[in-house]
RODO-2510 file (C-alpha; in nm, 4 decimals, decimal comma):
residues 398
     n   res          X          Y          Z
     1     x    -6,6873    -9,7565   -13,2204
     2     x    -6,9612    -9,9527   -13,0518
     3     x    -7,1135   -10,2451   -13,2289
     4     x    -7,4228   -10,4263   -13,2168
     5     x    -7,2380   -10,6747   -12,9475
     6     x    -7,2078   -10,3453   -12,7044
     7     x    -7,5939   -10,3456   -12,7230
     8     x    -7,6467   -10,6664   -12,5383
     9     x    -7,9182   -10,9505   -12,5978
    10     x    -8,1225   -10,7646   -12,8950
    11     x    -8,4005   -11,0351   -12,8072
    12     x    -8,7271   -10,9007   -12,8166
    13     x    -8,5919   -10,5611   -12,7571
    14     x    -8,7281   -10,2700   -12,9774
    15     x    -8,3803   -10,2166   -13,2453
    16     x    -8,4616    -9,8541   -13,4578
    17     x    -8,1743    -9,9173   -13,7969
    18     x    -8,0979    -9,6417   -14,0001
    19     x    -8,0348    -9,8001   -14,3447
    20     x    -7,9519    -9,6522   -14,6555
    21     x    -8,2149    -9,7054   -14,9528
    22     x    -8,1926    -9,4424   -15,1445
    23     x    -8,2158    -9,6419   -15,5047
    24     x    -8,2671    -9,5546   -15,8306
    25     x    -8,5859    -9,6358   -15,9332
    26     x    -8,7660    -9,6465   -16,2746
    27     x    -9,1307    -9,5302   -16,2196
    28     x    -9,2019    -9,7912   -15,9144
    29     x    -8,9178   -10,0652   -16,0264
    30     x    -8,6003   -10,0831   -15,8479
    31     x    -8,2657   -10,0456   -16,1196
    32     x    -7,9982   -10,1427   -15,8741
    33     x    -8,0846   -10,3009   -15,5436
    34     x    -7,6838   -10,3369   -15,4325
    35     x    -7,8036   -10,0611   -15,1156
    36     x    -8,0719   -10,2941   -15,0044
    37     x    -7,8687   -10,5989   -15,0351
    38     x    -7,5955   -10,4333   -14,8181
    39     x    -7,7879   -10,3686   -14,5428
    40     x    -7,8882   -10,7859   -14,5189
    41     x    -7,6456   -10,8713   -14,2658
    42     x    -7,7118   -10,6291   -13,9686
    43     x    -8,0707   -10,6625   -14,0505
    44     x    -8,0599   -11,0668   -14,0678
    45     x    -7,8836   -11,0793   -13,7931
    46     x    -8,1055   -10,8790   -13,5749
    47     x    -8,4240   -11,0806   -13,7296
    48     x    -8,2548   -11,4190   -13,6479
    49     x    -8,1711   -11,2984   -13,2721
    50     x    -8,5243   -11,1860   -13,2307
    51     x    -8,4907   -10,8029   -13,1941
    52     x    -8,8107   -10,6061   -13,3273
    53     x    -8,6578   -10,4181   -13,6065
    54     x    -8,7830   -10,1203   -13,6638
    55     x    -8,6079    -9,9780   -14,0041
    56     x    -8,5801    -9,5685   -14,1133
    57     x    -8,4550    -9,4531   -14,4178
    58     x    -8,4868    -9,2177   -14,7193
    59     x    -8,5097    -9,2014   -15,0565
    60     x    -8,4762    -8,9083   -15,3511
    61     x    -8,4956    -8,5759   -15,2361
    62     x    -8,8972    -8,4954   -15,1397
    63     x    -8,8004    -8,1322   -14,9270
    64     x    -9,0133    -8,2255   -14,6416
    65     x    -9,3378    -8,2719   -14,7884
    66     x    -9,5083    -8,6148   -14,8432
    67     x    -9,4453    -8,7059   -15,2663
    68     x    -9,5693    -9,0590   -15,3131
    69     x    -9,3409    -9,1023   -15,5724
    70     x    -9,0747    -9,1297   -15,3416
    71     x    -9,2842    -9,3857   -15,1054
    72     x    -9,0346    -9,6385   -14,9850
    73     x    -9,3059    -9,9362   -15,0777
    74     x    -9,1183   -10,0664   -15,3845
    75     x    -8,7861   -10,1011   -15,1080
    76     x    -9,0119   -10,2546   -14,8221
    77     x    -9,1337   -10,5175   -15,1488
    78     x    -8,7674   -10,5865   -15,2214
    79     x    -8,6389   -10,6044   -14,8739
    80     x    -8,9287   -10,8761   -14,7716
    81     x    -8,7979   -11,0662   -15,0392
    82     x    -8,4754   -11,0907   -14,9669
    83     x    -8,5005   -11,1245   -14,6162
    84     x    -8,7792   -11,4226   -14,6997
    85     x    -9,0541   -11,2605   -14,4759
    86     x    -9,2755   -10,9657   -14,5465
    87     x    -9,1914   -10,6371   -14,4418
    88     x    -9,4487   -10,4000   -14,3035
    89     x    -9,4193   -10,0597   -14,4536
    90     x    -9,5901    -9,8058   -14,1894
    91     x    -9,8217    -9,5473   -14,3556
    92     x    -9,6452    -9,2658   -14,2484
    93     x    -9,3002    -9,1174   -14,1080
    94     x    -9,3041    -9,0677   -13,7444
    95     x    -9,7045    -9,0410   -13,6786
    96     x   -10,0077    -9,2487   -13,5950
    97     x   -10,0007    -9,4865   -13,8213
    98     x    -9,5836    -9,5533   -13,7686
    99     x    -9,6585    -9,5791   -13,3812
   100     x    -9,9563    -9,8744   -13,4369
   101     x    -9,7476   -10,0549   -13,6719
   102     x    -9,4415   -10,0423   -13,4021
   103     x    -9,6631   -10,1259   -13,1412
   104     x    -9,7755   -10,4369   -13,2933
   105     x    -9,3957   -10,5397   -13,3860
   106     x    -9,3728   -10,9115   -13,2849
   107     x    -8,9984   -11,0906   -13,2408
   108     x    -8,8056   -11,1372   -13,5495
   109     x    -9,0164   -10,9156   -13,7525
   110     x    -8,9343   -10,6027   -13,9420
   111     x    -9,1179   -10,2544   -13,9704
   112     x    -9,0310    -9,9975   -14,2531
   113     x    -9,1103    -9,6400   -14,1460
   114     x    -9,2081    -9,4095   -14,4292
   115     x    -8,9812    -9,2258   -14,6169
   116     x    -8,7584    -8,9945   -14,3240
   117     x    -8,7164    -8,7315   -14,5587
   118     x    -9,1088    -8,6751   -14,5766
   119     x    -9,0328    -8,4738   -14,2312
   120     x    -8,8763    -8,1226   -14,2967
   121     x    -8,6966    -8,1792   -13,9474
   122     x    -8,4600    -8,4280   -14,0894
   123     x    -8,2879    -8,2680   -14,2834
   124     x    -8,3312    -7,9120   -14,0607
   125     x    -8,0057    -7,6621   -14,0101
   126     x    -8,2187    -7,6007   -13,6879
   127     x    -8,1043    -7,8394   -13,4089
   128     x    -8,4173    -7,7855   -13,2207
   129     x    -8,6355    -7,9059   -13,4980
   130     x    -8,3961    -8,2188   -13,5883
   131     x    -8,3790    -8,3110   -13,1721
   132     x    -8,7825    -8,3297   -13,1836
   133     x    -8,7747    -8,5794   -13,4593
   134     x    -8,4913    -8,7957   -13,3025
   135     x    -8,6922    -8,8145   -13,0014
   136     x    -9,0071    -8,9106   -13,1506
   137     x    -8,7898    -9,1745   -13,3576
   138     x    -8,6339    -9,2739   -13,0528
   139     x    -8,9567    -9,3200   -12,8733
   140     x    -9,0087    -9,6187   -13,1110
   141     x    -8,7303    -9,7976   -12,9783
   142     x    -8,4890    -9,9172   -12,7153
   143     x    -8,1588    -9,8593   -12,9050
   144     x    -8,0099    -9,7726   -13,2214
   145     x    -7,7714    -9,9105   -13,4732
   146     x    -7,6331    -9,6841   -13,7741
   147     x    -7,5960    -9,8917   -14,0471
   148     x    -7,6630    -9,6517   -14,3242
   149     x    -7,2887    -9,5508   -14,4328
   150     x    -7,4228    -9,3317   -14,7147
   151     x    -7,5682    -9,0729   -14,4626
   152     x    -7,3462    -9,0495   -14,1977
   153     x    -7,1682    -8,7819   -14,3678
   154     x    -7,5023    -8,5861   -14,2782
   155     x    -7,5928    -8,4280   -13,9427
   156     x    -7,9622    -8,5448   -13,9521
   157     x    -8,2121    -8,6346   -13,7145
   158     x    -8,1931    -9,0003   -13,7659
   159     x    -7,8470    -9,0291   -13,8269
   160     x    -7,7282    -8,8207   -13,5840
   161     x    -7,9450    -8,6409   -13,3316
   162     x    -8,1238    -9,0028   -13,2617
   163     x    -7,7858    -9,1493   -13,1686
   164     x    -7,7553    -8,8957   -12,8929
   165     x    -8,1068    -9,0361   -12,7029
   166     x    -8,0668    -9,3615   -12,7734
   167     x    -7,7883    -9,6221   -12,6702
   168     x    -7,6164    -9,6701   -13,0004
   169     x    -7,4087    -9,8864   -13,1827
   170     x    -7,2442    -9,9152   -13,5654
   171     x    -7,4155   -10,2046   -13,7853
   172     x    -7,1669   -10,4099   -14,0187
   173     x    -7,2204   -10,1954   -14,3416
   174     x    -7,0836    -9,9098   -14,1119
   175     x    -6,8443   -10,1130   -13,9399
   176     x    -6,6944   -10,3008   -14,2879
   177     x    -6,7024    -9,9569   -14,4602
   178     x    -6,4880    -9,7520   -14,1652
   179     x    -6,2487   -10,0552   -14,1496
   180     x    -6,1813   -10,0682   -14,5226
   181     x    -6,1346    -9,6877   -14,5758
   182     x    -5,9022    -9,6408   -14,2936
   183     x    -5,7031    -9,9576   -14,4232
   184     x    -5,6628    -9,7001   -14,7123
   185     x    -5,5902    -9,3982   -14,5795
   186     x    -5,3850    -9,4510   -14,2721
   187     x    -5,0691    -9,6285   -14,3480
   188     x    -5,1849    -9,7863   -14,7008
   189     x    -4,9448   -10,0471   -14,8394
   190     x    -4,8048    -9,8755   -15,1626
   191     x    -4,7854    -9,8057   -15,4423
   192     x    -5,1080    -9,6551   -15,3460
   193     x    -5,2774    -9,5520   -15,6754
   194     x    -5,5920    -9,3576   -15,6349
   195     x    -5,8124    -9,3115   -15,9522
   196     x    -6,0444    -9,0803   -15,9647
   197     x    -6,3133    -8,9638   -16,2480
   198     x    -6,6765    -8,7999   -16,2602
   199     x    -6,7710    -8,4504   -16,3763
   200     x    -6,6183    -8,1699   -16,1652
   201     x    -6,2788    -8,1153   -16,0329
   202     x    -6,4670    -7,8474   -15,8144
   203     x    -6,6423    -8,1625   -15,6256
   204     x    -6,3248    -8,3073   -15,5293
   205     x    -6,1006    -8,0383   -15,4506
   206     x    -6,0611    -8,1294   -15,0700
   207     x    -5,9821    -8,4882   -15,1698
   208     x    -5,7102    -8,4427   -15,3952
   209     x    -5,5511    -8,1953   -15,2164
   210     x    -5,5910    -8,4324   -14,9222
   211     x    -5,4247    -8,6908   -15,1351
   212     x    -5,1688    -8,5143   -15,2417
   213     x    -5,0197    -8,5599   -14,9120
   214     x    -5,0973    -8,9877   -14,9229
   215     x    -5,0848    -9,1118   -15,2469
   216     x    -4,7884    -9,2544   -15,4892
   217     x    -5,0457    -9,1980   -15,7739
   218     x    -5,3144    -9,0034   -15,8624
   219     x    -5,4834    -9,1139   -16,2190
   220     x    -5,7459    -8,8225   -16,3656
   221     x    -6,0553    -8,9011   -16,5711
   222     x    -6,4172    -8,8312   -16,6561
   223     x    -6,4939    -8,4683   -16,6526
   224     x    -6,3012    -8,3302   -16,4342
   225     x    -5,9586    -8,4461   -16,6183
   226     x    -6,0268    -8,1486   -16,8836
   227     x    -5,9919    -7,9311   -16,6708
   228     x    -5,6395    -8,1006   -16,5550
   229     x    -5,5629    -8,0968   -16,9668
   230     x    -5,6626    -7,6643   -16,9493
   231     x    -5,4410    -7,6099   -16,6963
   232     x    -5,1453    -7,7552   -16,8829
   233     x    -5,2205    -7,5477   -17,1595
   234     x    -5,4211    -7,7606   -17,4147
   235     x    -5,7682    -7,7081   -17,5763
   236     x    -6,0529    -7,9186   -17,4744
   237     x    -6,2949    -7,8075   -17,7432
   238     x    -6,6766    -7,8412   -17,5927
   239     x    -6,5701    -8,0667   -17,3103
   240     x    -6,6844    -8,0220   -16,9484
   241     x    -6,4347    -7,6969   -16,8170
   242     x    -6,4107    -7,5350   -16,4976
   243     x    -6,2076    -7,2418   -16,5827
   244     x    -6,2491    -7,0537   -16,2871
   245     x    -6,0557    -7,4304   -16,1441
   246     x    -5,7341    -7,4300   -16,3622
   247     x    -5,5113    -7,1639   -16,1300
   248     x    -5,5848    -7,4751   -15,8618
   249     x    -5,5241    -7,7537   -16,1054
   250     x    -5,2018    -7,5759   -16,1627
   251     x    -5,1293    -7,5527   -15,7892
   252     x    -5,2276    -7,9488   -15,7502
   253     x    -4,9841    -7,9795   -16,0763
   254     x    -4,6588    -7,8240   -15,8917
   255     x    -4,7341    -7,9550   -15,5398
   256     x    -4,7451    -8,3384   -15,6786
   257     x    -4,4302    -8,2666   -15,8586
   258     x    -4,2782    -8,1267   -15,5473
   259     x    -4,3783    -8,4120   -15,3200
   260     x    -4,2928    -8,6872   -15,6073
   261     x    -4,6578    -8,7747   -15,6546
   262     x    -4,7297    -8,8917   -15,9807
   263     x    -5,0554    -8,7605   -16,2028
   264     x    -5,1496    -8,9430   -16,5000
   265     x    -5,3544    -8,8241   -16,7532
   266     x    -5,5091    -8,9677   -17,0647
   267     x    -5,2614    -8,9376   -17,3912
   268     x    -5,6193    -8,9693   -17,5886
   269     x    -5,9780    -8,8511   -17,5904
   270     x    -6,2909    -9,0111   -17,6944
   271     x    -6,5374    -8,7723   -17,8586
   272     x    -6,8316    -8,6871   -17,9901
   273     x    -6,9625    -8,3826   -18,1940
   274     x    -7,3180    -8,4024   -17,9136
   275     x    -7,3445    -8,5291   -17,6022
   276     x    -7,6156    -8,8900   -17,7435
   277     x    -7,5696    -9,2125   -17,6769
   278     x    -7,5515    -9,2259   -18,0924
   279     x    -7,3507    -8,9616   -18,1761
   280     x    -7,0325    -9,0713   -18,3799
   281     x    -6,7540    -9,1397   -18,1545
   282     x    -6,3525    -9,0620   -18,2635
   283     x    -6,0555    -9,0870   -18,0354
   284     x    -5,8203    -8,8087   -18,0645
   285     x    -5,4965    -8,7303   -17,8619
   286     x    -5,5396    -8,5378   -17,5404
   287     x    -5,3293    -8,2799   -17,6432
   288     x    -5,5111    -8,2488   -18,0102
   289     x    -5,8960    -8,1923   -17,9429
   290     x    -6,1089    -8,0642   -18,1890
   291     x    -6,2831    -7,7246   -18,1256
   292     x    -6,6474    -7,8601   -18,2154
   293     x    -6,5969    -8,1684   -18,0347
   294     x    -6,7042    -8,3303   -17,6713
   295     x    -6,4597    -8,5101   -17,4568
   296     x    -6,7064    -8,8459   -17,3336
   297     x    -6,4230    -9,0890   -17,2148
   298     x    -6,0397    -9,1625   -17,2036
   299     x    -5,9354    -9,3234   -17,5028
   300     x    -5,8210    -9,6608   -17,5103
   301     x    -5,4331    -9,5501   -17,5131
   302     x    -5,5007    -9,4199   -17,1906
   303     x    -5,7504    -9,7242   -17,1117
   304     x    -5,3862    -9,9315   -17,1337
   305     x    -5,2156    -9,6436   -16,9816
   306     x    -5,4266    -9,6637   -16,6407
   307     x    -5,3999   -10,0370   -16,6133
   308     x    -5,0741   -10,0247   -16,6550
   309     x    -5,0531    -9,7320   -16,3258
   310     x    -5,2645    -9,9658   -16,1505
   311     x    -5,1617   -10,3121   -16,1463
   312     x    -4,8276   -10,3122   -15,9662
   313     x    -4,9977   -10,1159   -15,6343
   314     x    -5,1074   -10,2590   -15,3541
   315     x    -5,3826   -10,0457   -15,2640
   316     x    -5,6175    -9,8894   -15,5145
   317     x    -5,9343    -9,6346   -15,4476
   318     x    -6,1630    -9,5472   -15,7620
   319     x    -6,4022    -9,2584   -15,7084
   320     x    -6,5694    -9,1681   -16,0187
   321     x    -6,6253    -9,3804   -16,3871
   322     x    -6,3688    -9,2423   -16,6858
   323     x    -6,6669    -9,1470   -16,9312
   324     x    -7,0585    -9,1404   -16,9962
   325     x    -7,0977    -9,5207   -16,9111
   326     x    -7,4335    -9,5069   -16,9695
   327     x    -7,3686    -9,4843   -17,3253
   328     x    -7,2012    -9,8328   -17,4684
   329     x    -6,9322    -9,5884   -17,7236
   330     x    -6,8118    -9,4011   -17,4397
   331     x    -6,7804    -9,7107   -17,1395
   332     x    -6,4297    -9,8319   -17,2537
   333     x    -6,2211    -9,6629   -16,9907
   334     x    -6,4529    -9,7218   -16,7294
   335     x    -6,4440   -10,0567   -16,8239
   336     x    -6,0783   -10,0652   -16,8304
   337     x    -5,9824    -9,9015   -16,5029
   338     x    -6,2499   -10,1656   -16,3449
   339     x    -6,1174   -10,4366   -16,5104
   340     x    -5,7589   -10,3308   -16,3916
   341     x    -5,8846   -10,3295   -16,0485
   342     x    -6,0200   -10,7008   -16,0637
   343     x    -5,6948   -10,7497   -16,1904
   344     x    -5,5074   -10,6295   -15,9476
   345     x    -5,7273   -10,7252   -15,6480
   346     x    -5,6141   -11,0932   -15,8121
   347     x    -5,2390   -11,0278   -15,7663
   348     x    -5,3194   -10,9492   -15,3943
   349     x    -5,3901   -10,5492   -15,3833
   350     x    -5,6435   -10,4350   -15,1712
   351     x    -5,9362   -10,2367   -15,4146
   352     x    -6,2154    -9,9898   -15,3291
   353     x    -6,4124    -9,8906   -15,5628
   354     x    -6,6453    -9,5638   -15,3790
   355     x    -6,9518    -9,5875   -15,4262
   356     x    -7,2017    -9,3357   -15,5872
   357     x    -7,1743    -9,3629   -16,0204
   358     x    -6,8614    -9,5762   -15,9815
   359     x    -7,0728    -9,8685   -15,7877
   360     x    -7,3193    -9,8268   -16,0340
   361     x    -7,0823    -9,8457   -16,2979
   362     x    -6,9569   -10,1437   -16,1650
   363     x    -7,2781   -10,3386   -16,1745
   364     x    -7,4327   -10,1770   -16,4889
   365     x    -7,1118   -10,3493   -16,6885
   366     x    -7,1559   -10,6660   -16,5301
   367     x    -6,8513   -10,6923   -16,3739
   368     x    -6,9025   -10,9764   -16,0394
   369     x    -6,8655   -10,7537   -15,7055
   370     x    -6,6348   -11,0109   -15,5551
   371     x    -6,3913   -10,9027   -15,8130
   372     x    -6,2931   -10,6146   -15,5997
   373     x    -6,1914   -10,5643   -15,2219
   374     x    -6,4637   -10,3485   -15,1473
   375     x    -6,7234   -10,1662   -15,3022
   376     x    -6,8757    -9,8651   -15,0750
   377     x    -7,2237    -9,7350   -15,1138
   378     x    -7,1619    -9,4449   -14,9946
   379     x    -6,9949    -9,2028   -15,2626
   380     x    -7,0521    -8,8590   -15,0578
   381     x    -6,9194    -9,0299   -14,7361
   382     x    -6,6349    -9,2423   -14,9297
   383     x    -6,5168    -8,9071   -15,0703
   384     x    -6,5677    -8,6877   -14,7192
   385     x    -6,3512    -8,9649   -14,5446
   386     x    -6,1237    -8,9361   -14,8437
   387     x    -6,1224    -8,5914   -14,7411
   388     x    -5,9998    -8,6907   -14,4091
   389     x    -6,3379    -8,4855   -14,3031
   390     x    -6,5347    -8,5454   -13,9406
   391     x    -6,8079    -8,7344   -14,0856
   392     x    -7,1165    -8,6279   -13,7942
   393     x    -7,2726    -8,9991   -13,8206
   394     x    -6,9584    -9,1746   -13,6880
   395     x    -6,7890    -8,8883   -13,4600
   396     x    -7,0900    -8,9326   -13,2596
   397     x    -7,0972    -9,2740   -13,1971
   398     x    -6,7446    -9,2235   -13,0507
***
């Protein structure tokens, strides 16, 4: 991949940086600023060479129309603070008011275009309508750098269609991210547990059949692990099921068994009689769950259990928390399996944990970020790579 270095002197050339900001935000206040702070080094370094930096990005999901409450002016008020300089945001996407404040760009100083997503051609099937709005992006600037990992699993006008106008380059977020998932993937040094949680075994079916093929060990939470506990013939009372999943569990089941792949699941169950943040929490044995009751988390058995599967490997990926973290009664195996993972990274393993919920997990429990290896912030694009999908973003800036 090209880097920024491929691009020459970025000195007082125009530099259009696709970032990723899409944060969670509470009315106008930022919850969890970890995308914005990852994008500081490409963007720092651009400032401090003297490029004009002109930055797009999206946030939420507005379906083409202008929604102010998904105006990126609470991320242009945290970026100009950590950057130490204000940050224009433009008053628009790719129009009038975008082109004035561009124009006016000195050296060293940094533009925010308007939420992308505003513009139905971003996110277009049509390639027609996305190749107009790369071109009027592109007209903005001199080059581009794609520094936005958790979109480049998209093929969308400014992640993709732009880099094919515009002489293009990966910005470290991308670069890091690449390097540290292939150091995963291809030719891991094992054990090479992968854990892997959230809601729905149908959301990661490519991955751990991909897996299946690459990992020593493949550890099952969240959600998705009742599904596992169905297909081997136990009730799951009012948990989270995919029934029309288990023949495929089943499949995953006899294939890991063939290839010596090892999948742990919980021994026990923490749950609840309602899905609340206070309703009464018991742990029960995974093979023992009450009819009227909701699996939230794996128990702390299978808290020990995990840590156990983890600490001796040399190369861990998380992808998903264990239970509700949100709620404190049902955060003990999430908290487990990431304190395993500091753990390990200690003892010399190389840890990922993949963005999305499980980087949000991550922070929300406190745990310090240079506990682990890496964290991504892209969970989509972690998982697609995971996959061992194309992801459009990077292929074209091969």
């Amino acid at each position: 991949m090209k880097t920024i270095d491929d691009l020459g002197d970025p000195c007082g050339k125009r530099v259009l940086v696709r970032s990723d900001f899409n944060v969670p935000l509470d009315g106008t206040t930022i919850t969890d600023d970890g995308r914005i702070r990852a994008a500081l080094p490409t963007l720092k370094r651009l400032v401090e060479a003297g490029a004009k930096v002109i930055v797009t990005a999206h946030l939420g999901r507005p379906k083409g129309t202008v929604d102010p409450a998904f105006s990126l002016a609470p991320v242009a008020e945290r970026l100009g603070e950590l950057l130490g300089a204000p940050v224009t945001l433009a008053p628009d996407t790719i129009g009038d008011g975008a082109k004035a404040a561009a124009g006016e760009l000195g050296d060293g100083q940094v533009l925010l275009l308007e939420n992308i997503r505003f513009d139905a051609r971003e996110t277009s099937k049509d390639d027609a309508e996305r190749d107009g709005l790369a071109r009027e992006l592109a007209g903005l600037a001199d080059v581009f750098v794609s520094d936005g990992f958790g979109v480049v699993h998209r093929k969308q006008a400014s992640v993709y269609d732009v880099a094919k106008v515009l002489p293009s380059a990966v910005g470290s977020l991308v670069q890091t991210e690449v390097e540290a998932l292939r150091r995963a993937t291809v030719e891991p040094e094992r054990p090479y547990v992968v854990v892997l949680g959230g809601s729905k075994v149908s959301d990661k079916l490519g991955v751990i059949a991909n897996l299946l093929t690459k990992a020593d060990r493949l550890l099952i939470g969240g959600g998705m692990v009742f599904t596992f506990l169905a297909a081997q013939g136990y009730r799951v009372g009012n948990s989270l099921l995919e029934e029309d999943q288990i023949d495929t569990v089943k499949g995953y089941l006899a294939t890991a068994a063939d290839r010596g792949v090892q999948i742990v699941l919980p021994t026990d169950i923490v749950v609840a009689p309602e899905f609340k943040a206070d309703s009464p929490a018991t742990v029960v044995a995974a093979d023992d769950m009450p009819a009227d009751q909701i699996g939230l988390d794996i128990g702390p058995k299978a808290g020990d259990q995990f840590r156990a599967a983890i600490l001796d490997a040399k190369t861990v990926v998380w992808n998903g928390p264990m239970g509700v973290f949100e709620f404190d009664a049902f955060a003990g195996g999430t908290k487990a399996v990431a304190q395993a993972l500091v753990d390990a990274t200690s003892r010399g393993a190389f840890t990922i944990v993949g963005g999305g919920d499980s980087a949000a997990a991550v922070r929300t429990l406190g745990f310090d970020e240079d506990g682990f290896s890496h964290i991504s912030t892209g969970g989509g694009a972690s998982l697609e790579f995971l996959e061992g999908k194309t992801l459009p973003g990077i292929d074209v800036l091969n």
